[in-house]
Backbone as a chain_set.jsonl record, in Angstrom:
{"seq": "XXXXXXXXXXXXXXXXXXXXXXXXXXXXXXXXXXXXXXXXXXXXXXXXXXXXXXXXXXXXXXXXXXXXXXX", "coords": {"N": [[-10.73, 21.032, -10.362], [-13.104, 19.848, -9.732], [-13.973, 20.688, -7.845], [-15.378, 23.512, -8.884], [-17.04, 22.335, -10.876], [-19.252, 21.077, -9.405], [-19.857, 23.125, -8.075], [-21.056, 24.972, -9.851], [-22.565, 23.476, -11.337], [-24.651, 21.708, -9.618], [-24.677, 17.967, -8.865], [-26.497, 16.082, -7.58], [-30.228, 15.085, -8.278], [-30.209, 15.832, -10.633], [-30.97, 14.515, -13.827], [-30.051, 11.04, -15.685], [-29.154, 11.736, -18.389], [-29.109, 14.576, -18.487], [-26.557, 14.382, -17.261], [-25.103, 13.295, -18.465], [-25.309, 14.779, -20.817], [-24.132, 17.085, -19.688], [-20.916, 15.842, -19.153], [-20.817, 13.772, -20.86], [-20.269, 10.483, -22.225], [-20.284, 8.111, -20.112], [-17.474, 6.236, -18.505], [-17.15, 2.8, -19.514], [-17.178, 0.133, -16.983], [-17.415, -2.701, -14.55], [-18.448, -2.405, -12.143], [-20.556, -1.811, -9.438], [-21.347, 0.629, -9.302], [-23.603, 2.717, -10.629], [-22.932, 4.982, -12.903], [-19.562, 6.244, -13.919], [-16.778, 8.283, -14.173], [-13.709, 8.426, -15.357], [-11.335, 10.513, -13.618], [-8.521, 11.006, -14.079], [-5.287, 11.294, -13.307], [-3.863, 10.734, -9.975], [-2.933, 13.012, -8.954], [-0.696, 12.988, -7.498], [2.418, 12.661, -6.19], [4.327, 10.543, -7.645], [2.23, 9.768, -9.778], [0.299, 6.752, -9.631], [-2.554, 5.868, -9.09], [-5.493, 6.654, -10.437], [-8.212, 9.151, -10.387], [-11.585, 8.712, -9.529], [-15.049, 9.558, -10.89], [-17.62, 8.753, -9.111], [-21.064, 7.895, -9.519], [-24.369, 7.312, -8.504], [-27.721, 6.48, -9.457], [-31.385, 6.621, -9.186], [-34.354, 4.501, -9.436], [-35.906, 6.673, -11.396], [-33.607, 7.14, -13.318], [-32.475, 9.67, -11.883], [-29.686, 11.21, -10.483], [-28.845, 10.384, -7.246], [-26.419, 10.302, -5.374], [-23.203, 10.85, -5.051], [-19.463, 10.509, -5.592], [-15.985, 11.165, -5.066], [-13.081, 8.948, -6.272], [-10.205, 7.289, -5.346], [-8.241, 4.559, -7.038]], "CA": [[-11.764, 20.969, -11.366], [-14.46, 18.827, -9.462], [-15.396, 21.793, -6.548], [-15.994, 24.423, -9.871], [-17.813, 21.513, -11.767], [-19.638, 20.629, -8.422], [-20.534, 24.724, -7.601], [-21.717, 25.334, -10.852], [-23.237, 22.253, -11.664], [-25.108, 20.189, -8.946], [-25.582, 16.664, -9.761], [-27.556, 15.569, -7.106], [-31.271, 14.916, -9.074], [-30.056, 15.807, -12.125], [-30.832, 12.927, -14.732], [-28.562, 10.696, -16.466], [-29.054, 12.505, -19.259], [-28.415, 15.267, -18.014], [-25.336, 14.518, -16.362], [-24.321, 12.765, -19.955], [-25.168, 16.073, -21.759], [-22.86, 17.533, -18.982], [-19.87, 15.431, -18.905], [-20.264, 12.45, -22.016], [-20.681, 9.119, -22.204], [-19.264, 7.377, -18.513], [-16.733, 5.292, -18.807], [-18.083, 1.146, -19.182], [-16.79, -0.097, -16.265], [-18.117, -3.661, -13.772], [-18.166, -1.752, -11.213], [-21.711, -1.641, -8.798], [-22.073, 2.259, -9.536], [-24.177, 3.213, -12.207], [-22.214, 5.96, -13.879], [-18.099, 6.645, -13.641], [-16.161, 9.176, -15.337], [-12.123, 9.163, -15.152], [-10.815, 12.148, -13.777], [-7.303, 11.494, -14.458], [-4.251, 10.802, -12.631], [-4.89, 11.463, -8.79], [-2.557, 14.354, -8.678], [0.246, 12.566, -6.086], [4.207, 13.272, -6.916], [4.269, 9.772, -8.304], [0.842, 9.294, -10.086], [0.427, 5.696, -9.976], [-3.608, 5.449, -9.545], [-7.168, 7.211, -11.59], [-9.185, 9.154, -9.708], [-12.754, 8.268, -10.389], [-15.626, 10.255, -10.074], [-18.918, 7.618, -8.979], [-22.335, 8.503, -9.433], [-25.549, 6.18, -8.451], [-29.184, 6.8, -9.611], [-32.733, 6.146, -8.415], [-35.088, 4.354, -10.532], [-36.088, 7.364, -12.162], [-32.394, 7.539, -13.812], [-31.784, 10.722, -10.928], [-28.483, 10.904, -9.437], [-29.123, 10.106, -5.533], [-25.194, 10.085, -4.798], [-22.12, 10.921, -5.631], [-18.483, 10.351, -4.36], [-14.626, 10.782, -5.709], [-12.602, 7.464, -5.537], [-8.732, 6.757, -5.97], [-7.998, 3.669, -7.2]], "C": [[-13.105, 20.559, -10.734], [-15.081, 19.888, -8.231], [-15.954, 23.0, -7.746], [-17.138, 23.46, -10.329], [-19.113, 21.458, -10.612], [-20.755, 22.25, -7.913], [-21.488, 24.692, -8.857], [-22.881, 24.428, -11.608], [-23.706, 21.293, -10.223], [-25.676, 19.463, -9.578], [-26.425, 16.112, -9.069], [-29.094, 15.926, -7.631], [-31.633, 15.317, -9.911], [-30.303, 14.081, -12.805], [-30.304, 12.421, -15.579], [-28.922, 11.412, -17.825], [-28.974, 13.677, -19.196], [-27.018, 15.985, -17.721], [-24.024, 13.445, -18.036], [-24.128, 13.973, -21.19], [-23.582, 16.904, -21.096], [-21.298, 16.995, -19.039], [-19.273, 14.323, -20.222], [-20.488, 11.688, -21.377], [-20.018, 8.678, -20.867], [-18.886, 6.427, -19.181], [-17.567, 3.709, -18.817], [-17.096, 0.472, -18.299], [-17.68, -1.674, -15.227], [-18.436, -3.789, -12.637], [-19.781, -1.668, -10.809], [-22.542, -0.399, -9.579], [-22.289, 2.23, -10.912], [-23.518, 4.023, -13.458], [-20.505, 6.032, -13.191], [-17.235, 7.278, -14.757], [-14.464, 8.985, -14.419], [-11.492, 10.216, -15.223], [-9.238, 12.23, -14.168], [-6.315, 11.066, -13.375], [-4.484, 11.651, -10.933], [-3.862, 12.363, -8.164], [-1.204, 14.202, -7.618], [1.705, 13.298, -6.794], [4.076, 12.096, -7.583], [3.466, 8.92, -9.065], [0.948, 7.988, -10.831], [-1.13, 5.253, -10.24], [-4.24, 7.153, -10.2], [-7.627, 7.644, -10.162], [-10.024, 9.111, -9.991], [-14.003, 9.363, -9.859], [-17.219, 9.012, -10.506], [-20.175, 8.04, -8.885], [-23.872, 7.534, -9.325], [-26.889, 7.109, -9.111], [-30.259, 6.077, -9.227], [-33.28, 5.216, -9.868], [-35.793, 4.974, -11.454], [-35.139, 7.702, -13.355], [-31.894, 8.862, -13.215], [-31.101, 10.592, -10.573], [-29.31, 11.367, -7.633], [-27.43, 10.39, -4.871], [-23.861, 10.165, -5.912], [-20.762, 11.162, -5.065], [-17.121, 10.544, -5.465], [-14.093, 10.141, -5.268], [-11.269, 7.556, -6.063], [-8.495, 5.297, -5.763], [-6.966, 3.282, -8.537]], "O": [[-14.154, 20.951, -11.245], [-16.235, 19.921, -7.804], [-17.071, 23.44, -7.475], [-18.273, 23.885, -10.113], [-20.144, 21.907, -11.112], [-21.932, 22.331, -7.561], [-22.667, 24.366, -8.723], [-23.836, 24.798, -12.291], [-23.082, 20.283, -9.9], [-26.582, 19.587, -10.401], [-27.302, 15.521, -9.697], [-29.365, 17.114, -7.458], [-32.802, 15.4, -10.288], [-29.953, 12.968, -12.413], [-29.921, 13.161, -16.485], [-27.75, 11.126, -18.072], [-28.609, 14.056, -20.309], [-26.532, 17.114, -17.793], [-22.847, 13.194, -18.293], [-23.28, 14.096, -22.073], [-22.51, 17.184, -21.633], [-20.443, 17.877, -18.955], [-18.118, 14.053, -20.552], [-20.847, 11.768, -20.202], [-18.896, 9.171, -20.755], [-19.449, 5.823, -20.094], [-18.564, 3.562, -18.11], [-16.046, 0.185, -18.874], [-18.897, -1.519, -15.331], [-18.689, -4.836, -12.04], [-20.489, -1.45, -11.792], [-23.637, -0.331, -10.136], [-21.632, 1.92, -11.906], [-23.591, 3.741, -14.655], [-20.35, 5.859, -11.982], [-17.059, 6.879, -15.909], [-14.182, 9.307, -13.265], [-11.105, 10.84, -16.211], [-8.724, 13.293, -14.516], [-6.803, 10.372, -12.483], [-5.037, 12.729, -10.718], [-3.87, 12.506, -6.941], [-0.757, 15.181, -7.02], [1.86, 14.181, -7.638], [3.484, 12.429, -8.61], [3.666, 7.711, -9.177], [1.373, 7.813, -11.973], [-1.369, 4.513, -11.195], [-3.704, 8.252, -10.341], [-7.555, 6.985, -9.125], [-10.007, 9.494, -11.161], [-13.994, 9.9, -8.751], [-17.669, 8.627, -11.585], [-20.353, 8.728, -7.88], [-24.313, 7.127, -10.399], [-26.874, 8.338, -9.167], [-30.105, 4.893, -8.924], [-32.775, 5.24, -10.991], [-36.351, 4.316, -12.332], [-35.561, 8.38, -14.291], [-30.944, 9.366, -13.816], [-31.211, 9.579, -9.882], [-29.994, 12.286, -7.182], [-27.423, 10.729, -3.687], [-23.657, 9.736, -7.048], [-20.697, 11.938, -4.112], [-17.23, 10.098, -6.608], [-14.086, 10.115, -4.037], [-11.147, 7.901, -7.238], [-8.511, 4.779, -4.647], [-6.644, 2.114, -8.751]]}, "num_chains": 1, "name": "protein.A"}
């Protein structure tokens, strides 16, 4: 899902609104990164963690970065 989403959609300096029209509200999380959406179980034979997908922004509200995390 995330290299189609990723082709078709770049998020790099898209703005959170934007990337909220695109995807919904991010999860509320206490986490450093600005934005995080749960992609779902991280696909193993015994799916025990979330993979996350992390997104920072500038002070403009632009995404600058973005990374997928299993945890």
């Amino acid at each position: 899902m995330m290299p189609s989403l990723l082709r078709d959609h770049p998020l790099k300096g898209m703005t959170r609104a934007e990337v909220v029209n695109l995807l919904g509200q991010p999860t509320i999380t206490d986490t450093k990164t600005q934005m995080v959406y749960v992609l779902g179980n991280d696909g193993s034979y015994t799916p025990i963690d979330n993979e996350w997908l992390l997104i920072d922004l500038d002070g403009q509200a632009r995404v600058t970065a973005f990374h997928q995390s299993v945890d």
